[in-house]
C-alpha positions in Angstrom: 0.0 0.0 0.0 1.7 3.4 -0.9 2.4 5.4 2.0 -0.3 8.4 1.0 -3.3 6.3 3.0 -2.8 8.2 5.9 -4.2 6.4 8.9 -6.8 8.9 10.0 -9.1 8.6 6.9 -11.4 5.3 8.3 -14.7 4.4 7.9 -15.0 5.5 11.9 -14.4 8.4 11.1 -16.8 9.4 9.0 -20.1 11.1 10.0 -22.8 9.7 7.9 -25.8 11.9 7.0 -28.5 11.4 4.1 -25.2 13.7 1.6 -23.1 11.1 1.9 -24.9 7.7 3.6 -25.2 5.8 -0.3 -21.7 6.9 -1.2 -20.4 5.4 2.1 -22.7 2.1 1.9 -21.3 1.5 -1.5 -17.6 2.0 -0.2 -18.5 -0.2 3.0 -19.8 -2.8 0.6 -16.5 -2.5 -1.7 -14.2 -2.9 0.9 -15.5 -6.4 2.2 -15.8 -7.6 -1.2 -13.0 -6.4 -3.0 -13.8 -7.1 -6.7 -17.2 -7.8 -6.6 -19.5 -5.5 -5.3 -20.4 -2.4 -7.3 -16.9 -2.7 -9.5 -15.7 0.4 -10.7 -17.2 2.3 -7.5 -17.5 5.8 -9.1 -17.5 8.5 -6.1 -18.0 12.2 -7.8 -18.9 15.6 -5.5 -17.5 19.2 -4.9 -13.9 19.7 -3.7 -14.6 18.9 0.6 -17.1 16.6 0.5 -14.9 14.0 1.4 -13.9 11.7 -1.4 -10.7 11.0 -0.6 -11.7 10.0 3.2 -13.6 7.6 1.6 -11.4 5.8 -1.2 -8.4 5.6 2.1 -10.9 4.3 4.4 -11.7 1.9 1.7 -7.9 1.3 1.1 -7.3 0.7 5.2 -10.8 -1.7 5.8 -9.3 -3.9 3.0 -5.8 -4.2 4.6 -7.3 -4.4 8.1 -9.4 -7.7 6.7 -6.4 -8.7 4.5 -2.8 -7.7 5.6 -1.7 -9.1 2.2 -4.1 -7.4 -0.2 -2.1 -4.8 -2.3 -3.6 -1.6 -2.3 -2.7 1.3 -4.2 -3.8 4.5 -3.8 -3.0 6.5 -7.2 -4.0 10.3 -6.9 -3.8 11.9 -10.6 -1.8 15.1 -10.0 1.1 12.6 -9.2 0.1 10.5 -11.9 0.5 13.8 -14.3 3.9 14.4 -13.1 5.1 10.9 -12.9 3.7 8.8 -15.9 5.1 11.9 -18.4 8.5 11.7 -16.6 8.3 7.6 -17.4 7.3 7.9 -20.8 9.4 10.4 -21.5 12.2 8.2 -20.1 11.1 4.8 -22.0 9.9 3.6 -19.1 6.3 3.4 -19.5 6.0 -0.1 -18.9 8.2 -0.2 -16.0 5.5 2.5 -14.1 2.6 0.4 -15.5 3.8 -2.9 -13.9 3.4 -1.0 -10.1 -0.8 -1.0 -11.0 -0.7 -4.6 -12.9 -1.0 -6.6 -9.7 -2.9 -4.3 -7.2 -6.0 -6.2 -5.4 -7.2 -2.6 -5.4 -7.1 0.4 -7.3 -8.2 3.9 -5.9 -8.0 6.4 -8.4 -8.8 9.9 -7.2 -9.2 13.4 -9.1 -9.7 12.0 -12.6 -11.1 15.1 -13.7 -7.4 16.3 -13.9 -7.0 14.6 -17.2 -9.8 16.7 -19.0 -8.2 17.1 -22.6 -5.0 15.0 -21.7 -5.7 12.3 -24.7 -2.1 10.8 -23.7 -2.2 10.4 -20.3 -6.0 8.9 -20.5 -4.7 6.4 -23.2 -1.9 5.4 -20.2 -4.6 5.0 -17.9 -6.9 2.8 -19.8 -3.6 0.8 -20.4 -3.4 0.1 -16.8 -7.2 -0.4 -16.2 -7.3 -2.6 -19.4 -4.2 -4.9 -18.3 -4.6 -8.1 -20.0 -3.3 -9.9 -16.2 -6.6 -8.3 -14.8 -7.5 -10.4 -12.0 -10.9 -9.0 -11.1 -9.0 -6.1 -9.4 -11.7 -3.4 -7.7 -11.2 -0.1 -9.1 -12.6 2.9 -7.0 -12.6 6.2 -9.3 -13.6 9.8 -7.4 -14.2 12.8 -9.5 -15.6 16.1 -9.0 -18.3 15.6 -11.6 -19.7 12.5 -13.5 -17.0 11.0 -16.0 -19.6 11.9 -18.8 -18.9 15.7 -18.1 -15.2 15.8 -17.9 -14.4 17.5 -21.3 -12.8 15.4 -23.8 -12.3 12.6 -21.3 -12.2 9.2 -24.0 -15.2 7.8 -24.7 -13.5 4.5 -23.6 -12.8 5.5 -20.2 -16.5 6.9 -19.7 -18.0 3.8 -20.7 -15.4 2.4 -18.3 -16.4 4.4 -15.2 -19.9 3.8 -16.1 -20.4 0.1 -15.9 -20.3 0.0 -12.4 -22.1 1.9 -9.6 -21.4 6.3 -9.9 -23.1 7.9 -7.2 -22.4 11.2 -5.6 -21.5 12.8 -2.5 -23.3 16.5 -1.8 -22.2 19.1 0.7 -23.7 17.6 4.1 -26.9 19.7 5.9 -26.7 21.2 8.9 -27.6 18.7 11.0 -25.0 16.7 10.0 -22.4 19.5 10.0 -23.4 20.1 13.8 -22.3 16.1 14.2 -19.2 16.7 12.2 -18.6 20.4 14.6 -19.5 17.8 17.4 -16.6 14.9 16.8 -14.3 17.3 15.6 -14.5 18.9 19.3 -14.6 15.7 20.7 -11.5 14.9 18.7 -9.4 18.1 20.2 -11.2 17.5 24.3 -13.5 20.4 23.7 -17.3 20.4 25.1 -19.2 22.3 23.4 -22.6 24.2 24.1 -25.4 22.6 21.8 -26.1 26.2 21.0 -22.4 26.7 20.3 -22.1 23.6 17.9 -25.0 25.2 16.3 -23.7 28.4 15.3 -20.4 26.8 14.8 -21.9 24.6 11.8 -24.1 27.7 10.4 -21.0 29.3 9.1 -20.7 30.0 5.4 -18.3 27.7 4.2 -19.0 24.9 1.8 -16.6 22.1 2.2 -16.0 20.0 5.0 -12.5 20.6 5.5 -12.9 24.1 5.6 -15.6 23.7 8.2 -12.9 21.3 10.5 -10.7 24.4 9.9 -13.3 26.7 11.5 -13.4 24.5 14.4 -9.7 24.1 14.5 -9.3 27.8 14.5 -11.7 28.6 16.7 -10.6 26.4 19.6 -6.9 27.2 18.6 -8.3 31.4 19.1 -10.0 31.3 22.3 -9.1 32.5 25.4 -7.5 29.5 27.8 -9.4 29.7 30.9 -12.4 31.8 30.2 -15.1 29.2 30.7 -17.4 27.4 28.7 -17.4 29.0 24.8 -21.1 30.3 24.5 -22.8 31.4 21.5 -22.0 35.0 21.9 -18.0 34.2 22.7 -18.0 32.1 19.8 -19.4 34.9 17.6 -17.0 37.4 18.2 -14.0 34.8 18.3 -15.3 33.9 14.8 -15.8 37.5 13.7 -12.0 38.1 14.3 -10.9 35.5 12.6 -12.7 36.7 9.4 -15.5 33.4 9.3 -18.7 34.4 7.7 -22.2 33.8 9.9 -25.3 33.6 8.9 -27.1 37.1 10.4 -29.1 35.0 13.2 -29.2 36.3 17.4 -26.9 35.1 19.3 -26.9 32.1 20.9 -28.8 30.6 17.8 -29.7 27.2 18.4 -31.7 23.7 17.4 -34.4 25.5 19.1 -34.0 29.1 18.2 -32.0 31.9 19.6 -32.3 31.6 23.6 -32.0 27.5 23.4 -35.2 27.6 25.5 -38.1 24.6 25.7 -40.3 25.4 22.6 -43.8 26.1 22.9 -46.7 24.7 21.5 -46.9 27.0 18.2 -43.2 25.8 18.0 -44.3 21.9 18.3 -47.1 22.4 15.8 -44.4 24.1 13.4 -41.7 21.5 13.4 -44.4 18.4 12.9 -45.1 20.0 10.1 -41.9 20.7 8.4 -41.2 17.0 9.6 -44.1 15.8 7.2 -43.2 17.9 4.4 -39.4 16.9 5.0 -40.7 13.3 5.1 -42.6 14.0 1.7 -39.2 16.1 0.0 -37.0 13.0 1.2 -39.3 10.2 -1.2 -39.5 12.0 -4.4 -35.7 13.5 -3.8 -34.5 9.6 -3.5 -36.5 8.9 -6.8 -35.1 11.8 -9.0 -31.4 10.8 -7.3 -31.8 7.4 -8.2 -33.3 8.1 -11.6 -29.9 10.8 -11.8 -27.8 7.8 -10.8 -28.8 5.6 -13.4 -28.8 7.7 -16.5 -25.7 9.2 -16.0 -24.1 6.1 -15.5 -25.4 5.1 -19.0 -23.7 8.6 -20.2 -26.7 10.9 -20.5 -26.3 14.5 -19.3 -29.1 15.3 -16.4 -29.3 18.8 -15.9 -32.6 18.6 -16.5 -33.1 16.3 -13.3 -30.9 17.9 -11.0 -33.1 21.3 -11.8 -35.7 19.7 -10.1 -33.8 18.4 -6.9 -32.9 22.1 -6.5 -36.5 23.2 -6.8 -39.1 23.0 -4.3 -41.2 20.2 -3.7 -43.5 19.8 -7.6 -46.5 18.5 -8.2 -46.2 15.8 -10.2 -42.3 15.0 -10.4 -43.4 11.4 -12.0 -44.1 13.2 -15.3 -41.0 14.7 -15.6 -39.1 11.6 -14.3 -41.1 9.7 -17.3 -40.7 12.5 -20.0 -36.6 12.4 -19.1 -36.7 9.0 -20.1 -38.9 9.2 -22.8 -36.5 11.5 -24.0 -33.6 9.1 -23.6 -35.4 6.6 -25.9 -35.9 9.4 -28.7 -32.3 9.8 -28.8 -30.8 6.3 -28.9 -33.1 5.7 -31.8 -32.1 9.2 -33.3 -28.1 7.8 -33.0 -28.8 4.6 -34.0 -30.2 5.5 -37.0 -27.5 8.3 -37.8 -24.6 6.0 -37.2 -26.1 3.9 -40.2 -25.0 6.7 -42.2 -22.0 8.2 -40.5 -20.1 5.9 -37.9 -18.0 9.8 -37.2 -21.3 10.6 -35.3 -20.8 7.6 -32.6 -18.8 10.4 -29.8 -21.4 13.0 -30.7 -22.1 14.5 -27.0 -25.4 16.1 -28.9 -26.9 12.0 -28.7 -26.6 12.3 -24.9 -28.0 15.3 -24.0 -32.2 14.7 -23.2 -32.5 18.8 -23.9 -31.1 18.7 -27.5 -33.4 16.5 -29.3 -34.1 19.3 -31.1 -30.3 19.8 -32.5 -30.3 15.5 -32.9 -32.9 15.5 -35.3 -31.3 18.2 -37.2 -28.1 16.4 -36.8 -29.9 13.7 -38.3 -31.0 15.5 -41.2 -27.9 16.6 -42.0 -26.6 13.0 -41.7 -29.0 11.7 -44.1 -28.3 14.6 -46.8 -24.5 13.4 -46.5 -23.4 16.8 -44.9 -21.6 15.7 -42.1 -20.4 17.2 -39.2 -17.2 18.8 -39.0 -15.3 18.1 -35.7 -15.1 21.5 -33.9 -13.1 22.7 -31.5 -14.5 22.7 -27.4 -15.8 25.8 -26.2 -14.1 26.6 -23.0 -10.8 27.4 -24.6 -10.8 31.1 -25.8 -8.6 33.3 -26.5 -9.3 36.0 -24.2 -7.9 33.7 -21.5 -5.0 33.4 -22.4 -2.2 35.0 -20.4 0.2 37.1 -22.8 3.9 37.8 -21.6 6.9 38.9 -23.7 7.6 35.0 -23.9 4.4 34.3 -26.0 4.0 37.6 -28.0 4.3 36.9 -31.4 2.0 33.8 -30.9 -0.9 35.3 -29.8 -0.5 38.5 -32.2 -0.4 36.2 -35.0 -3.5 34.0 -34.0 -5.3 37.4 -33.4 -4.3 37.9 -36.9 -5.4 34.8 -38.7 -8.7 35.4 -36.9 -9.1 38.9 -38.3 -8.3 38.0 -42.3 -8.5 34.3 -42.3 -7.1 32.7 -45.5 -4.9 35.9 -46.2 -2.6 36.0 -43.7 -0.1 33.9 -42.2 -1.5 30.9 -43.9 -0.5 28.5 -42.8 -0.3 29.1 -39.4 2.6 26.8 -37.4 3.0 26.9 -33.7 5.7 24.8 -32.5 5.9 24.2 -28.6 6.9 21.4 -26.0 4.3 19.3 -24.5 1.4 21.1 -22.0 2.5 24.5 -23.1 -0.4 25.7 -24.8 -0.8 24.4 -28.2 -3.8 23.3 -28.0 -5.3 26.0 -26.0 -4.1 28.6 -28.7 -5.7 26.4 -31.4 -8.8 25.7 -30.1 -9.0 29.5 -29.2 -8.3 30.2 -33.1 -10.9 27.9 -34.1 -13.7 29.2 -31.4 -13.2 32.8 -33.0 -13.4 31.9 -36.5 -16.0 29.9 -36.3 -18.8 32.9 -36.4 -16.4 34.8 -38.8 -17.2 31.2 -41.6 -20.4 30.4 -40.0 -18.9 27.2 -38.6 -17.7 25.5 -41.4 -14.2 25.2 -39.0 -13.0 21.7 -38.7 -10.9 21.5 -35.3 -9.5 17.9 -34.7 -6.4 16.1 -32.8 -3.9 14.3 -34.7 -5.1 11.0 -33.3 -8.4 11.4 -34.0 -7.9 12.9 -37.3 -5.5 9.4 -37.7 -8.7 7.3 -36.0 -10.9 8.8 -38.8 -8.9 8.2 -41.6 -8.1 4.5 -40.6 -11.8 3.6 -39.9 -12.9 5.0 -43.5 -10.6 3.3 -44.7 -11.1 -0.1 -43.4 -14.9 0.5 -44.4 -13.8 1.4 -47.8 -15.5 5.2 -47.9 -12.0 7.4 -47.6 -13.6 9.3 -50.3 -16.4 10.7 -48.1 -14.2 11.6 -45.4 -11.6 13.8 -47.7 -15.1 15.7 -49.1 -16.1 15.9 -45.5 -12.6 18.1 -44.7 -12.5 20.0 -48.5 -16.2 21.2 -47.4 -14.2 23.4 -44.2 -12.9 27.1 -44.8 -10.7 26.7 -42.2 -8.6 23.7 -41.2 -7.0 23.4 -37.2 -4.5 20.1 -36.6 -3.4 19.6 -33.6 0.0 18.4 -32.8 0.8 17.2 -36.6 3.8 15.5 -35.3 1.8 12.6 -34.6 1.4 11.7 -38.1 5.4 12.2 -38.8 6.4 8.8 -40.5 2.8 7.6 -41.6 2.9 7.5 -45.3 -1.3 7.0 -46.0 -1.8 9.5 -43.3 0.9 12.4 -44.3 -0.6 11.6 -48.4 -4.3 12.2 -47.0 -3.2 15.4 -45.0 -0.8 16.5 -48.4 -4.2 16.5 -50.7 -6.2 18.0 -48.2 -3.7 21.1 -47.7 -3.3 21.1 -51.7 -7.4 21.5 -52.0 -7.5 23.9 -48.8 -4.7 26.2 -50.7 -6.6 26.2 -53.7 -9.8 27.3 -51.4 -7.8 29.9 -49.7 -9.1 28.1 -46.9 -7.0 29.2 -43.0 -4.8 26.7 -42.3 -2.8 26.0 -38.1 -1.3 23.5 -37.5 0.6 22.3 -33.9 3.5 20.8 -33.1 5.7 19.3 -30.7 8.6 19.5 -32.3 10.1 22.2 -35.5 9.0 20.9 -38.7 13.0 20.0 -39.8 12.7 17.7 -37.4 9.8 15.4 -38.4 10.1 13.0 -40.4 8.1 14.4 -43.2 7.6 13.4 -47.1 8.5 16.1 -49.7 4.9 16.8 -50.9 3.6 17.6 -46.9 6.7 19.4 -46.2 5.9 21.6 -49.2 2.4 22.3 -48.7 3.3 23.7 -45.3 6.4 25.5 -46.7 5.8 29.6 -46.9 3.6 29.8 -43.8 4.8 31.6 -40.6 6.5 29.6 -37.8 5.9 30.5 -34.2 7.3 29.2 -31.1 5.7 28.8 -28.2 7.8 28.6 -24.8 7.7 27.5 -21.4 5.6 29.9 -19.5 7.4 32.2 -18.0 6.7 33.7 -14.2 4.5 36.6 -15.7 2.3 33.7 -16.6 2.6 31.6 -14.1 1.8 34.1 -11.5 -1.2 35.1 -13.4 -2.6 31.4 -13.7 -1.7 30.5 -10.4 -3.8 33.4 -9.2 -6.4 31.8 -11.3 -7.0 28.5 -10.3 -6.3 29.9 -6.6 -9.3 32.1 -6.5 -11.6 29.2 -8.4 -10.6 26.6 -5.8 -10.6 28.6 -2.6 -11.5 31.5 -3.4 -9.1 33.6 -1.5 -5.9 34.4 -3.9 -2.8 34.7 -0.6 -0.2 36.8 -2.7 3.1 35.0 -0.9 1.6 32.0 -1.8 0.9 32.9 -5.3 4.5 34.1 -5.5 6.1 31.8 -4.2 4.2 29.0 -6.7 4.9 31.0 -9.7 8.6 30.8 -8.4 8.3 27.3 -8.6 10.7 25.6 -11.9 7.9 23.8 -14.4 8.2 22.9 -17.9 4.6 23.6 -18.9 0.8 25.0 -18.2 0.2 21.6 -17.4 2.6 20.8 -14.9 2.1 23.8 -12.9 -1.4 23.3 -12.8 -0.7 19.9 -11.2 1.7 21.3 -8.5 -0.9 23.4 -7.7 -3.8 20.8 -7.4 -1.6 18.6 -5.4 -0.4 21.6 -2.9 -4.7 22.2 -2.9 -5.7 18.8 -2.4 -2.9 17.5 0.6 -4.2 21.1 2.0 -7.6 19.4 1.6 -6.4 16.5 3.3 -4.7 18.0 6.3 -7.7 20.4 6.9 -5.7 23.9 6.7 -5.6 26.5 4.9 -2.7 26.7 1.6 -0.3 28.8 2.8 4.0 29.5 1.9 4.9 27.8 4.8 2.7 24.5 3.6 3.8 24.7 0.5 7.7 24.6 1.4 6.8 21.9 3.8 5.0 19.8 1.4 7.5 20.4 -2.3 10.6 21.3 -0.7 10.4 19.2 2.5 11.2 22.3 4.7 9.5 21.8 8.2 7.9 24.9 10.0 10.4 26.8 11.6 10.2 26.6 15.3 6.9 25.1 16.8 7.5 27.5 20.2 6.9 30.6 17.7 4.5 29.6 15.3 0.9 28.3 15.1 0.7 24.6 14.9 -1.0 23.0 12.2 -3.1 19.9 13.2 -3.1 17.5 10.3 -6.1 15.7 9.4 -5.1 14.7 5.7 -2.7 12.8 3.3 0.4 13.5 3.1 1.9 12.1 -0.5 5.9 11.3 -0.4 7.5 14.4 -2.1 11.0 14.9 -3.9 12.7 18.6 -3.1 12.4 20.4 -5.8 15.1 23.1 -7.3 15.4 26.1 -5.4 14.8 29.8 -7.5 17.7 31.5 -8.1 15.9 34.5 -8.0 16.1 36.9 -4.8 12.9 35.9 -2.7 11.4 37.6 0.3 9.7 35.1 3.0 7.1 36.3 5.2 6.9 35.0 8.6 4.3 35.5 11.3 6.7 37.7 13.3 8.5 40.9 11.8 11.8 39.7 13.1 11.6 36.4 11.3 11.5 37.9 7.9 14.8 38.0 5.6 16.3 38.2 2.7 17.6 35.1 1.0 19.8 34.4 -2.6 20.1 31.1 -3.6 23.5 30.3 -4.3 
């Protein structure tokens, strides 16, 4: 078992409450029958919630009943970082061969590999291993595999075919039980009114409420008495923690924590009943959630009405949502007759786009095909611009004002995660209202996939009229087709048509064209456009993502920390963005706050400075193994809790 299941995450010590009680069942149920029960266990929730408690606690109850079972817990930031280092090294296989005989796999965060086509091909190569011996797999997510963008259609399925249930943000009376045993945990007794207010503040996630009640017992005065309501209150106040605006000493039973009356009674029977009657027809439309998005339909539609108040008739729209899903597997069906390109349309699994299937449909039976386009949440008003990236971005700006004109084709030549396809998928999003979406957008391997399944069904011809048909033409990293002879003579007559159209032209790769291994005719159809490199980002851009992601994961953007991170030596977007998701999620883990101190303790393997003079941080959280990483050489200014501890250091 890898050394990340750190002991504290069991199944005692979870609090169970109607947010969490199926996702723990299932996990209780997984553990004592490794393999199979519910295999893959799909866990998916909010950052907090407390998915990783749960895929350790399965880890430990499996050990506990089987010392010998391996067990390995395999979180995907490190996976990121580690898997490119092996395959970059040749030694692929080598990292593979850890997973190939684990009695248990617990795979957490796989929403991190959102457009990472490479790295999810690696992992299906370690959940397809041919040596599976009925191995459980345990996947947690922060949404439903189906709604991780361009996550392979393999892996979905993959995730799907077991159990995928989800884990909510717990009500208050189960946050007043967590506020309870986390008290417990640090010999605190608490007023009932106290562990009231306590689990009324605003914070979302679970670990952020165990940091309230860290902070708060850490913050009060020693030997001032029991903490009431109103002490609490103001304790909280200083520490900056959000209440709701209630009067003090706010309890179960109102603000004095006085015997209710009769009018009181009366009140809370009722809004027992009603609960009672929310809690039936909430079960059904989770259940009914459940299911269909384990068969890879979107439910937004569904999870409108569990946000709603209680409806009249929530059977009809239960029955119309899968009246719905019927319309469009016959819809696909009878489209992938004519087109088998249509099979990963994500317009066949939406229940609120039968409108845009049948039309897809049409088009499918006039032979107009859909071109592949390019995802929508890469644009190019996010991306950072720096001194370093410059002539990139100006010319992209440019091909999207005078498409076809200008810089045609387009070439942008960059190492692995720094951007390509960000900068091409932005290109394509903007020209696509300029040609009214005639845009084809694709990835070298699926523009390889295509190719190789026309042919093998003998209709190439249909796919190359398919491409001529776009007035602009984006391939992703081209270098994957370097060495292919059918492929680089399909790509050659397409760009020969495309420059006849005038049609815009980008193309991406890895690596500068002289060092492909290209035939004459492709090398000359790409010969006279402009060439643009794209670099490592530099701290400019580092500092400005890192303040990013920061303020969308915890909302509060600490500028030393943000420094310091952006200080930090990566090679790419994509590796930074996994340093910081690992610092967020062992943060997570230990219930504190991310802070510069954390960070060197976790990456660097500096400890706090001196226990005597600084606060001490209770852990409750994974703590993953960590290599020190290369110090800046750039002057850097720590910032200690006391004035006198601050200095000025050069790395030598």
């Amino acid at each position: 078992m890898t050394e990340a299941l750190e002991s504290r995450y069991r199944f005692d010590g979870l609090v169970v409450g109607p947010a969490n009680q199926l996702a723990v069942t299932a996990a209780q149920a997984v553990a004592e029958a490794p393999g199979t029960a519910y295999n893959p266990l799909y866990l998916y929730g909010e950052t907090g919630v407390g998915k990783t408690h749960l895929l350790l606690a399965i880890g430990h109850a499996v050990r506990e009943m089987d010392p010998g079972a391996d067990v390995e817990y395999l979180p995907m930031g490190d996976f990121i970082s580690a898997c490119a280092t092996a395959v970059s090294a040749g030694e692929a296989d080598a990292y593979r061969e850890r997973f190939a005989s684990a009695d248990v796999l617990l795979i957490d965060d796989l929403h991190l590999l959102a457009f990472r086509r490479d790295l999810q091909l690696e992992l299906l190569r370690i959940l397809d291993d041919p040596r599976d011996h009925a191995r459980q797999i345990v996947v947690a997510a922060d949404r439903p595999a189906v709604r991780i963008d361009a996550l392979d259609e393999r892996l979905i399925r993959r995730c799907g075919s077991g159990l995928v249930t989800d884990i909510t943000h717990p009500a208050l009376e189960t946050r007043v039980k967590i506020v309870r045993q986390r008290a417990g945990e640090r010999e605190s007794d608490l007023p009932d009114e106290t562990l009231w207010l306590v689990a009324s503040a605003e914070v979302k996630a679970v670990s952020q409420l165990l940091s309230v009640v860290d902070r708060l017992l850490e913050a009060a005065p020693a030997g001032s008495g029991a903490l009431t309501p109103g002490r609490a209150r103001m304790v909280l106040a200083r520490l900056g923690v959000d209440l709701p605006v209630t009067p003090a000493g706010g309890g179960p039973n109102g603000a004095s924590g006085s015997a209710p009356d009769e009018f009181t009674e009366f009140l809370s029977d009722v809004t027992t009943t009603v609960t009672g009657q929310l809690e039936v027809w909430r079960t059904k439309v989770a259940g009914a959630i459940l299911r269909w998005e384990g068969e890879g339909y979107r439910t937004e539609r569904l999870e409108r009405l569990l946000e709603a108040d209680l409806p009249a008739d929530p059977e009809s729209t239960l029955r119309a949502f899968a009246m719905d899903v019927e319309r469009l597997r016959a819809l696909e069906s009878e489209a992938l007759t004519m087109s088998p390109d249509l099979a990963d349309s994500p317009i066949f699994r939406d229940p609120d786009q039968i409108d845009r299937a049948v039309a897809l449909l049409e088009r499918a039976q006039q032979g107009a095909y859909p071109l592949p386009q390019a995802s929508p949440i890469w644009r190019l008003e996010d991306l950072v611009e720096s001194p370093a990236n410059r002539d990139a971005l100006q010319s992209a700006r440019a091909v999207v004002s005078s498409p076809g004109t200008e810089y045609n084709p387009l070439i942008v030549v960059g190492g692995h995660g720094c951007g390509k396809t960000h900068v091409l998928h932005a290109i394509a999003n903007k020209l696509g209202p300029v040609l009214e979406g005639n845009v084809a957008c694709v990835s070298a391997g699926d523009f390889r996939a295509g190719f190789e399944r026309t042919a093998r069904d003998g209709v190439v011809e249909e796919w190359r009229t398919r491409y001529r048909t776009a007035s602009a033409f984006v391939l992703d990293d081209l270098h994957r087709l370097a060495g292919l002879a059918d492929l680089e003579g399909a790509l050659s007559e397409l760009l020969e048509a495309f420059r006849h159209a005038q049609a815009q032209v980008v193309v991406s790769t890895s690596r500068p064209l002289d060092d492909l291994d290209l035939d004459d005719r492709l090398r000359s159809r790409l010969a006279g456009g402009l060439v643009v490199g794209l670099p490592p980002p530099d701290r400019e851009i580092r500092r400005v993502l890192v303040e990013r992601i920061l303020a969308a994961k915890v909302g509060v953007v600490d500028p030393d920390l943000t420094s310091y991170l952006a200080n930090r030596p990566v090679e790419s977007v994509r590796n930074l963005q996994g340093l910081v998701q690992r610092l967020l999620n062992n943060a997570e883990g230990r219930g504190t706050p991310p802070t510069v101190a954390f960070a060197r303790e976790l990456l660097e393997g500096v400890a706090p400075k001196s226990p005597s003079r600084t606060a001490r941080l209770r852990s409750s959280g994974v703590v993953v193994a960590v290599a020190g990483g290369l110090r800046s050489r750039e002057k850097m200014v720590w910032n200690w809790p006391y004035a006198s501890d601050r200095v000025l250091e050069e790395w030598a």
